[in-house]
Chimera marker file (.cmm) of the C-alpha trace (Angstrom):
<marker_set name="trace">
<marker id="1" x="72.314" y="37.077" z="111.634" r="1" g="1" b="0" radius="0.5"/>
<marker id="2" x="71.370" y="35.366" z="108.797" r="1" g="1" b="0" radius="0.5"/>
<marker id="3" x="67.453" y="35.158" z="108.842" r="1" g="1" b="0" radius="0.5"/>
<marker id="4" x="66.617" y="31.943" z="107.244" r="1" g="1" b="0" radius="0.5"/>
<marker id="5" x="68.510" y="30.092" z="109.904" r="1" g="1" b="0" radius="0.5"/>
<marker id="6" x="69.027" y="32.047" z="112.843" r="1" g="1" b="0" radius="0.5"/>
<marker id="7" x="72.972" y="31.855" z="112.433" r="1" g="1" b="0" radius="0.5"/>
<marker id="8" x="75.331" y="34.890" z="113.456" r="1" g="1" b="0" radius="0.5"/>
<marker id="9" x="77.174" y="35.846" z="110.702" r="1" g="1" b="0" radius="0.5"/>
<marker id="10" x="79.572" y="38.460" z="112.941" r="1" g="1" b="0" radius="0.5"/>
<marker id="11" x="79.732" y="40.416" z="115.948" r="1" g="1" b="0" radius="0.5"/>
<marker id="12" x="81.252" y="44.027" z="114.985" r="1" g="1" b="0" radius="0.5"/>
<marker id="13" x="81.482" y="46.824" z="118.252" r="1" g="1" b="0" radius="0.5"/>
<marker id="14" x="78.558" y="49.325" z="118.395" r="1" g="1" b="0" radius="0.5"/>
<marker id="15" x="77.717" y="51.972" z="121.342" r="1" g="1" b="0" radius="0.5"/>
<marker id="16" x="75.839" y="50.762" z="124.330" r="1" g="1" b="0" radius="0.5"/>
<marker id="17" x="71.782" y="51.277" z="124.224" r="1" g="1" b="0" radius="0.5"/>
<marker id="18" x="71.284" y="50.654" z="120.536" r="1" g="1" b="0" radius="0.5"/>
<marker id="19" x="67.722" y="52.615" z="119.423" r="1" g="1" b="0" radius="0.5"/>
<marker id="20" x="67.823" y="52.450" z="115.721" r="1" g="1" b="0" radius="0.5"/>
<marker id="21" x="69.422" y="51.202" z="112.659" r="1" g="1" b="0" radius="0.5"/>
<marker id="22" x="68.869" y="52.192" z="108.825" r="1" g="1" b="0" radius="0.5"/>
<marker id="23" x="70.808" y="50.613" z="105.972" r="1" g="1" b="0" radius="0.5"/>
<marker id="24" x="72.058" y="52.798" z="103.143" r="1" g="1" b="0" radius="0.5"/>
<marker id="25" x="71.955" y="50.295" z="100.186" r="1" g="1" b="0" radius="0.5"/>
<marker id="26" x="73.620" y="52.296" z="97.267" r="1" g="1" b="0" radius="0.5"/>
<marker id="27" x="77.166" y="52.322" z="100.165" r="1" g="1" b="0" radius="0.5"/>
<marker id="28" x="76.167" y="49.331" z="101.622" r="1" g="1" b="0" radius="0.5"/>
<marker id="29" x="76.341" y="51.227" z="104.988" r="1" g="1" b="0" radius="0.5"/>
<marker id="30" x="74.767" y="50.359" z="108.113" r="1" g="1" b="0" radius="0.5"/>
<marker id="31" x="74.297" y="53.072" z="111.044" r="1" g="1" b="0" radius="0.5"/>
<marker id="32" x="73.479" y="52.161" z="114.540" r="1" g="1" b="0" radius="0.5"/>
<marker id="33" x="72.428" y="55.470" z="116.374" r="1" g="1" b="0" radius="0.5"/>
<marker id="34" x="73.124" y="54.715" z="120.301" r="1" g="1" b="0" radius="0.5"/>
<marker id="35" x="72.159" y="56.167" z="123.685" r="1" g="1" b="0" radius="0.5"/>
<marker id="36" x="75.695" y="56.817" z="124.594" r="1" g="1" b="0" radius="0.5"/>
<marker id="37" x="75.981" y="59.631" z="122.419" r="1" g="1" b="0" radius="0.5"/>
<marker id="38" x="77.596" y="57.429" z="118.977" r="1" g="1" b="0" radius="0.5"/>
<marker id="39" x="76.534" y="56.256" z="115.551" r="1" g="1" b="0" radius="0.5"/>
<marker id="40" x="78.452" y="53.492" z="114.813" r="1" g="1" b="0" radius="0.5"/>
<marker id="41" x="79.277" y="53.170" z="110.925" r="1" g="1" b="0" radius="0.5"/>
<marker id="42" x="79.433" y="49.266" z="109.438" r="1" g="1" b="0" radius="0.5"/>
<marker id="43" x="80.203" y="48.843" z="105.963" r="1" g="1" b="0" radius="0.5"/>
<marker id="44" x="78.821" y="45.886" z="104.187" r="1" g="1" b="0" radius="0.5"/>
<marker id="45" x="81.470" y="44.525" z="102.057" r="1" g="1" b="0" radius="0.5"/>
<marker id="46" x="79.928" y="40.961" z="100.542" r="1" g="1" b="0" radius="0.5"/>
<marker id="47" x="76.792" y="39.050" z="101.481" r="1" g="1" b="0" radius="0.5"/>
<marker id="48" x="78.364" y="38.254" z="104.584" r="1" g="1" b="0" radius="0.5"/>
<marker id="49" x="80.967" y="40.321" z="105.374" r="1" g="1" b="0" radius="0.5"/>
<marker id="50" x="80.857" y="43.136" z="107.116" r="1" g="1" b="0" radius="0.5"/>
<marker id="51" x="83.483" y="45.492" z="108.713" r="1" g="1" b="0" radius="0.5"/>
<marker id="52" x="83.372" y="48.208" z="111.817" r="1" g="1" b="0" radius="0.5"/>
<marker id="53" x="84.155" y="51.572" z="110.058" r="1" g="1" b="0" radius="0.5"/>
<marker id="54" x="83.954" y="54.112" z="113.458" r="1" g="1" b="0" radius="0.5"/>
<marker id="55" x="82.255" y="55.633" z="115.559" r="1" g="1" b="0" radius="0.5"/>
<marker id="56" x="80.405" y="59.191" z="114.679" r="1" g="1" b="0" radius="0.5"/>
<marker id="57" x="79.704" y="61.403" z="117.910" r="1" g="1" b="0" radius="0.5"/>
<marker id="58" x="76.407" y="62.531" z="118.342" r="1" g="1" b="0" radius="0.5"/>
<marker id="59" x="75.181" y="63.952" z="121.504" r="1" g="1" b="0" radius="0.5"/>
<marker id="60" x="73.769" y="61.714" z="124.706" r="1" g="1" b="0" radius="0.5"/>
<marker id="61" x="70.116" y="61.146" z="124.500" r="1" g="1" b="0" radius="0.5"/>
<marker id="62" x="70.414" y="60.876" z="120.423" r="1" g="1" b="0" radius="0.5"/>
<marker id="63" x="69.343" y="57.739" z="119.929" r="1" g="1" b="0" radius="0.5"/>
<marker id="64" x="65.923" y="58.298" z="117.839" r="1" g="1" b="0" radius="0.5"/>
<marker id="65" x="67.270" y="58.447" z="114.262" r="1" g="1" b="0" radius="0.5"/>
<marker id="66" x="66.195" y="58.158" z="110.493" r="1" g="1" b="0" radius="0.5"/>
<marker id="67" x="67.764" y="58.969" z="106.745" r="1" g="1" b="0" radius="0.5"/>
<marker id="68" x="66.577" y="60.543" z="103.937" r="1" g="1" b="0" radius="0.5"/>
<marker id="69" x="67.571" y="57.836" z="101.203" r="1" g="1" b="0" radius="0.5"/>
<marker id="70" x="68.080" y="60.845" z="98.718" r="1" g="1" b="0" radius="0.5"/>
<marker id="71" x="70.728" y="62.817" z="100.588" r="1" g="1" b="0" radius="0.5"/>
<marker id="72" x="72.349" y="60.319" z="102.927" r="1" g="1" b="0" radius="0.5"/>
<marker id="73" x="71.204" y="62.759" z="105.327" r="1" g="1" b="0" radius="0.5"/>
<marker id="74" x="71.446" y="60.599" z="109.158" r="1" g="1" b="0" radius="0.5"/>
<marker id="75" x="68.936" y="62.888" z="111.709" r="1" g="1" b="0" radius="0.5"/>
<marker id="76" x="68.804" y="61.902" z="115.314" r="1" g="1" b="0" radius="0.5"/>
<marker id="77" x="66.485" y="63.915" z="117.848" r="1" g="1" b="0" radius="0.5"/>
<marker id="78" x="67.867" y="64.705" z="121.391" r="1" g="1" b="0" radius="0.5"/>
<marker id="79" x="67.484" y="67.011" z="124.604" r="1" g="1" b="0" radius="0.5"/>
<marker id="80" x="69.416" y="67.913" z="127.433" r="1" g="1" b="0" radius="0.5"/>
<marker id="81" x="68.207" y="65.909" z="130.611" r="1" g="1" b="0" radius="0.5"/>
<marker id="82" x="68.041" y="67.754" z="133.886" r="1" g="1" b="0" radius="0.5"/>
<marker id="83" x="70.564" y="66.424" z="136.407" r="1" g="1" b="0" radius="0.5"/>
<marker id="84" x="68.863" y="63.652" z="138.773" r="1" g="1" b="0" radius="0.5"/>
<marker id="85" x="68.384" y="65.124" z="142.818" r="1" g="1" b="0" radius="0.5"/>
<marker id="86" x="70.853" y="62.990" z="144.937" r="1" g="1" b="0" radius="0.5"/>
<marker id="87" x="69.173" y="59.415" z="145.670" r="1" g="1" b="0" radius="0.5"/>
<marker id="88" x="66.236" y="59.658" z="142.645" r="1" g="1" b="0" radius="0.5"/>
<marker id="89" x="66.059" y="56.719" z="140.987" r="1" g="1" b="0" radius="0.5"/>
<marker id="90" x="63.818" y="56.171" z="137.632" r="1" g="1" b="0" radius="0.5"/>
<marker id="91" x="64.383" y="58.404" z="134.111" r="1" g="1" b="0" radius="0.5"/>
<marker id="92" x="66.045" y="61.946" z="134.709" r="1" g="1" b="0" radius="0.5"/>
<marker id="93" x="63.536" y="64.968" z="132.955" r="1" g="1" b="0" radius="0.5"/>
<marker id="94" x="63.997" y="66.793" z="130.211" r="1" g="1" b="0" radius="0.5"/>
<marker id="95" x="65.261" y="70.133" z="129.901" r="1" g="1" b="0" radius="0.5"/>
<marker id="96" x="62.515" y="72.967" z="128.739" r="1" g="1" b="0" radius="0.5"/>
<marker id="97" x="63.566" y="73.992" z="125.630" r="1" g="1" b="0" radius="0.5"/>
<marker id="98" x="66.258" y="71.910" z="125.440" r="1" g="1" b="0" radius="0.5"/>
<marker id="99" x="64.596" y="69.907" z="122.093" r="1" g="1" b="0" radius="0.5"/>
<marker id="100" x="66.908" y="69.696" z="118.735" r="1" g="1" b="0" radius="0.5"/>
<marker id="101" x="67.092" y="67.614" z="115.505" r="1" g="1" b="0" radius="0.5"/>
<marker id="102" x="70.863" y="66.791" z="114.856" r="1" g="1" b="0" radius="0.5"/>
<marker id="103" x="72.517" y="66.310" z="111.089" r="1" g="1" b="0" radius="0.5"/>
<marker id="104" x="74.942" y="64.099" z="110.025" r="1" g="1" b="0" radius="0.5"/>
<marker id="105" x="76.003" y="64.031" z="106.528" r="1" g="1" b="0" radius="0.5"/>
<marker id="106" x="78.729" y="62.660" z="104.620" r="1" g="1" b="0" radius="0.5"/>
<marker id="107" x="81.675" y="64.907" z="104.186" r="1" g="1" b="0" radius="0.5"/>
<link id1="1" id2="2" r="1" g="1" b="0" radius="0.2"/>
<link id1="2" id2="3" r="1" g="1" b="0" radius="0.2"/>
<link id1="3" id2="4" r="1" g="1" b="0" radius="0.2"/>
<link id1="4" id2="5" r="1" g="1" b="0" radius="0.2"/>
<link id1="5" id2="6" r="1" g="1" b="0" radius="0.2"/>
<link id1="6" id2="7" r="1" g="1" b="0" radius="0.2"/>
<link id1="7" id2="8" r="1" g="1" b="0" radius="0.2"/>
<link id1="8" id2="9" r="1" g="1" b="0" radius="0.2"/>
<link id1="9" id2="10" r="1" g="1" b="0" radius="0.2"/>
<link id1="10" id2="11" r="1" g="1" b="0" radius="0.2"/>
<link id1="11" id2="12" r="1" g="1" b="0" radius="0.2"/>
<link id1="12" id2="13" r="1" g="1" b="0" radius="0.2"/>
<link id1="13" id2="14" r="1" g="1" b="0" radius="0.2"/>
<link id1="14" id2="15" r="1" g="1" b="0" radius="0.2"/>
<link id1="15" id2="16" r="1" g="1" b="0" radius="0.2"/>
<link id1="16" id2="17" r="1" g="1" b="0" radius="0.2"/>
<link id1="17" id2="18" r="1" g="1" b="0" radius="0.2"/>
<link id1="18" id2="19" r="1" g="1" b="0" radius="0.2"/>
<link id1="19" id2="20" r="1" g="1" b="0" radius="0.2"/>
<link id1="20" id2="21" r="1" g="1" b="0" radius="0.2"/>
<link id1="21" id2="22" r="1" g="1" b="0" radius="0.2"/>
<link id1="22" id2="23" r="1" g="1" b="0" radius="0.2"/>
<link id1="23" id2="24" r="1" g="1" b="0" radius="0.2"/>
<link id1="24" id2="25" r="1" g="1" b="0" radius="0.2"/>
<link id1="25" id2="26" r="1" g="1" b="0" radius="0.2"/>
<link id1="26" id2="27" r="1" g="1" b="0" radius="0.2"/>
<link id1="27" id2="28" r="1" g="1" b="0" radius="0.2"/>
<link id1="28" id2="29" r="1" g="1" b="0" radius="0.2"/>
<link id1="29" id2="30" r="1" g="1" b="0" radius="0.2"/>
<link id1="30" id2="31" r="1" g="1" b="0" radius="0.2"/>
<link id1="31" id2="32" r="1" g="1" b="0" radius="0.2"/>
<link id1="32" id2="33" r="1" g="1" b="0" radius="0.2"/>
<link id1="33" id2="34" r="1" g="1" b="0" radius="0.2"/>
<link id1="34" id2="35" r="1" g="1" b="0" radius="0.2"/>
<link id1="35" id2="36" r="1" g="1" b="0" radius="0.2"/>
<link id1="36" id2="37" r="1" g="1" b="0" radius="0.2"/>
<link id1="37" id2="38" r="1" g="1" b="0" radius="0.2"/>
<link id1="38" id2="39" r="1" g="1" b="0" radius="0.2"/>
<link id1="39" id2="40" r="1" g="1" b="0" radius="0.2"/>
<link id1="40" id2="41" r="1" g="1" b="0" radius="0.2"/>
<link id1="41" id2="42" r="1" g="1" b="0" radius="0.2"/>
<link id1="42" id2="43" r="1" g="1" b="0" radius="0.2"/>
<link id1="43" id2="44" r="1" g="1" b="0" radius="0.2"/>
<link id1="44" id2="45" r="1" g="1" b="0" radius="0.2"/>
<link id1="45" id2="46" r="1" g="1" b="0" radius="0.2"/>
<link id1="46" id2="47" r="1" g="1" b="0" radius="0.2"/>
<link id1="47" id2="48" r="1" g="1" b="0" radius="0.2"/>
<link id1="48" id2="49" r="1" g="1" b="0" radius="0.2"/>
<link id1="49" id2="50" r="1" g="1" b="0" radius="0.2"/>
<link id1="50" id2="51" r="1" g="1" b="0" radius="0.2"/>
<link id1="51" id2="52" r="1" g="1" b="0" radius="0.2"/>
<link id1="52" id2="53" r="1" g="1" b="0" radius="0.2"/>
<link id1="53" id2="54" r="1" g="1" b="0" radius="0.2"/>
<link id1="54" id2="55" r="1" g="1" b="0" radius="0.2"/>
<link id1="55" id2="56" r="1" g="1" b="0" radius="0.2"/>
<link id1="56" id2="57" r="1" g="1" b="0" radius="0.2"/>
<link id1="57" id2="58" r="1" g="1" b="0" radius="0.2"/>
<link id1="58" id2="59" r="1" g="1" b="0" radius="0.2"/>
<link id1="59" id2="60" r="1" g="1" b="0" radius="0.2"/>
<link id1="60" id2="61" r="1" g="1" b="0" radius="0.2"/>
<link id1="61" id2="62" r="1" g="1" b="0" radius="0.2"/>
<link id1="62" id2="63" r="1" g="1" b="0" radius="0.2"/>
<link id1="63" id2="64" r="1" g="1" b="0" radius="0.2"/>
<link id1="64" id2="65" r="1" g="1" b="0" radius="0.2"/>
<link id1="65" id2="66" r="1" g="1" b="0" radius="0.2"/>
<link id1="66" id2="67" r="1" g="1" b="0" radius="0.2"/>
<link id1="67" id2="68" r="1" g="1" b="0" radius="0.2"/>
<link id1="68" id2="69" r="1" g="1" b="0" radius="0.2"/>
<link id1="69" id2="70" r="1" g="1" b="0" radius="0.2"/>
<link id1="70" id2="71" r="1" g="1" b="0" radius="0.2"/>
<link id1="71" id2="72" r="1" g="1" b="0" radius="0.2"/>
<link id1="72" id2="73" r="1" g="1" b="0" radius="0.2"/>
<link id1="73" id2="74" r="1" g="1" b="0" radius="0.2"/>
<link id1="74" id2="75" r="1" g="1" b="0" radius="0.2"/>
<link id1="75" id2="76" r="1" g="1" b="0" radius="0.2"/>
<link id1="76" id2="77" r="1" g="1" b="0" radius="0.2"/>
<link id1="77" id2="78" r="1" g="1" b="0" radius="0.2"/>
<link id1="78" id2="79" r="1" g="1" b="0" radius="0.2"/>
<link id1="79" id2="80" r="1" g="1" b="0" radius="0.2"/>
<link id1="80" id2="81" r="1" g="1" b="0" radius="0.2"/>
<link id1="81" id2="82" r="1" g="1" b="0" radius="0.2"/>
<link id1="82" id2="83" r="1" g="1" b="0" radius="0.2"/>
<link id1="83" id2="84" r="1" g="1" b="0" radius="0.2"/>
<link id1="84" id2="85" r="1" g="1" b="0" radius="0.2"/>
<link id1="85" id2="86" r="1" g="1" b="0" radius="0.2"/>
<link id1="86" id2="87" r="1" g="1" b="0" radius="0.2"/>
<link id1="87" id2="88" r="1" g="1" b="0" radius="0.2"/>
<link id1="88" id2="89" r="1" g="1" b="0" radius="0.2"/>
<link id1="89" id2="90" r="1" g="1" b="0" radius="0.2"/>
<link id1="90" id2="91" r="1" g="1" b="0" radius="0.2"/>
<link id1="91" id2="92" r="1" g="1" b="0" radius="0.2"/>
<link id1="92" id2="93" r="1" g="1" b="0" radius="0.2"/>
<link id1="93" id2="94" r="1" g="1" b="0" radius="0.2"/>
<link id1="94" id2="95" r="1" g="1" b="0" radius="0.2"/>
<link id1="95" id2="96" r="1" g="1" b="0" radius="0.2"/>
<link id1="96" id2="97" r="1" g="1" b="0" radius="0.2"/>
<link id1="97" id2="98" r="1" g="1" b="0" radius="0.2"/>
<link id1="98" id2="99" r="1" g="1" b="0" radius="0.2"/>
<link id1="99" id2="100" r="1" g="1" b="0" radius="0.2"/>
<link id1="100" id2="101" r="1" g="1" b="0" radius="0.2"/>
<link id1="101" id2="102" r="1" g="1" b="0" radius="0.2"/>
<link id1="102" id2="103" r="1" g="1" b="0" radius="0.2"/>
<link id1="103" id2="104" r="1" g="1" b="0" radius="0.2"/>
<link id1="104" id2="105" r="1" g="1" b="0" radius="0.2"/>
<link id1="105" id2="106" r="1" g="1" b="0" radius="0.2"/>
<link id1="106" id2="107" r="1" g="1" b="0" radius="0.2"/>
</marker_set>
């Protein structure tokens, strides 16, 4: 969206339940880290175009993420969630000891 005038530029496919995003200037990479278990990979190739590069697979539940500008390094936090009893509604529970930081790096 282009923020001076509210405009959408494009519309490029990214996993459902979109957390965070960080930008990666010096590739001109943008990562979406989603609930469904994806980071979806966007490259930036002018001002205003922009171009779906694929989909990385995480784990569910990874959604929280952040880089480290100096290694590229993507890091997404997730747990196992307990299966919900039959009927249940609301947020299932998290595993005990289920906590773990996951790594993505450029190959």
């Amino acid at each position: 969206m282009d923020a001076t005038n509210g405009k959408v530029i494009t519309t490029l496919p990214i996993g459902d339940r979109v957390d965070a995003v960080v930008y990666d200037p010096d590739h001109k990479m943008i990562f979406a880290s989603n609930g469904d278990g994806t980071v979806s990979a966007i490259q930036q190739r002018g001002a205003n175009e922009y171009a779906f590069s694929g989909d990385i697979r995480t784990q569910p539940t990874a959604k929280t993420m952040a880089m480290d500008p100096k290694t590229k390094r993507l890091f997404l936090s997730a747990a196992e969630l307990e299966p919900m009893p039959a009927g249940q509604k609301g947020r299932p529970k998290i595993k005990p000891g289920s906590f773990n930081v996951l790594v993505v790096e450029r190959q």
